[in-house]
N, C-alpha and C positions, 0 to 999 in steps of 0.2 A: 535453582528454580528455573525453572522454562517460561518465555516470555513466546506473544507475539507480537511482533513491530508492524502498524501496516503502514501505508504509503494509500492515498486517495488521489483522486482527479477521477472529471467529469467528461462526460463524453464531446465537448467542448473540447478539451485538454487535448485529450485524442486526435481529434481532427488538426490541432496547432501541431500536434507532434508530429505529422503527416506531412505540416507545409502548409494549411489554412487556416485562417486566421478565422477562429470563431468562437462565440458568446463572450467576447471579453477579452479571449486569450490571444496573446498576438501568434502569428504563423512562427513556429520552428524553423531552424536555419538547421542545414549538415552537421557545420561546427557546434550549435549547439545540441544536437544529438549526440555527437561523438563524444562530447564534455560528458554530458550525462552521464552517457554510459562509461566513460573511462573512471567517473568519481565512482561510479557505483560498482566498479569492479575493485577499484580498489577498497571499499569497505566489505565486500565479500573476500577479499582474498586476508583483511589483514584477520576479521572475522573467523577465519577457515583457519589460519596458523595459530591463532589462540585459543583454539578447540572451542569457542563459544557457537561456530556457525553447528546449526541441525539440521535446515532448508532453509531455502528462499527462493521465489517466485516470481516475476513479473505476469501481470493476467491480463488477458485479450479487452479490447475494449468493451464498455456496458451494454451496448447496442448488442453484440453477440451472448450476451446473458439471457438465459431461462428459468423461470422462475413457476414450480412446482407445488400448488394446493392442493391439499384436499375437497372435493366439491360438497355440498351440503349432501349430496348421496353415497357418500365415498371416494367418487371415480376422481382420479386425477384430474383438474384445472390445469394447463401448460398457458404460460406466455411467454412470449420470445421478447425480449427487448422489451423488458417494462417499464424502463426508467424514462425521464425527459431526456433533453437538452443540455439540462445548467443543476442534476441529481447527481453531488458525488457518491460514487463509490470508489470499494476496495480496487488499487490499484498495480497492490506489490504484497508481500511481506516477506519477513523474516522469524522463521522461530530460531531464538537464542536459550542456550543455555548458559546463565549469566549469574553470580556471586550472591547481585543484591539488584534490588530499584533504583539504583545510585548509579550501578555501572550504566544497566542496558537505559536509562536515561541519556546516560551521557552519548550513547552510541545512535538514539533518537535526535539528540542535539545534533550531531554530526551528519548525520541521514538529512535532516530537515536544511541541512548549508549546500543540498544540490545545486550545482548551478543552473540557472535556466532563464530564460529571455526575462526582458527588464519589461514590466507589466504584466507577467505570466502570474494565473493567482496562484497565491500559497494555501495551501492547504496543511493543516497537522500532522505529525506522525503521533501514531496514536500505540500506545504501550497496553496490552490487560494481560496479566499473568494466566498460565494453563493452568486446570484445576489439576491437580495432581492426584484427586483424591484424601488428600489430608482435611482435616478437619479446619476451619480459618479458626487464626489466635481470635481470640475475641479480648475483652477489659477484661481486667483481674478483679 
């Protein structure tokens, strides 16, 4: 079954990972980028040899997001940067191709032990299975 794994932070988050310290989040250090990114490669590379990796993503920060309505006449609604300050969003993901909810859990556990500054908020990795098209088991 095919999983997506996401990863969250707030455009707070963003500005800390930058080197400022803000809504909460303390400023990013080098070394603690570098960590990051070193733990996070190593779960795509071990992810990659065990054929579970399909993609993954890190995404621009929320402030460069556009977000696309329909207007009450049809015509497109555009806003750029809709979110606040302290509104998380999708930060990252991974689509896995994974056995059971058991494994790509455990590899959410692992995801979520990133390292990152001491006061930095934590946010969930969040697990929802691809529809595949199959019909969902239901009670017997």
């Amino acid at each position: 079954m095919k999983y997506l794994v996401m990863v969250q932070g707030s455009q707070a988050d963003y500005a800390a990972m930058s080197g400022g310290s803000s809504g909460g989040s303390p400023a990013w250090s080098k070394k603690d980028m570098q960590e990051m990114f070193a733990f996070m490669e190593s779960i795509n590379n071990d992810l990659a040899e065990s054929g579970e990796m399909v993609d993954a993503n890190g995404l621009v920060e929320p402030a460069r997001t556009r977000a696309v309505l329909a207007g009450p006449d049809g015509r497109p609604v555009i806003t750029d940067s809709p979110y606040g300050e302290t509104e998380v969003q999708l930060a990252g993901y991974w689509v896995l191709d994974c056995e059971s909810l058991e494994r790509v859990t455990e590899i959410a556990a692992r995801v979520a032990r990133c390292p990152q500054p001491e006061g930095a908020p934590v946010h969930p990795v969040l697990i929802r299975p691809i529809d595949d098209g199959e019909p969902a088991a239901g009670p017997e």
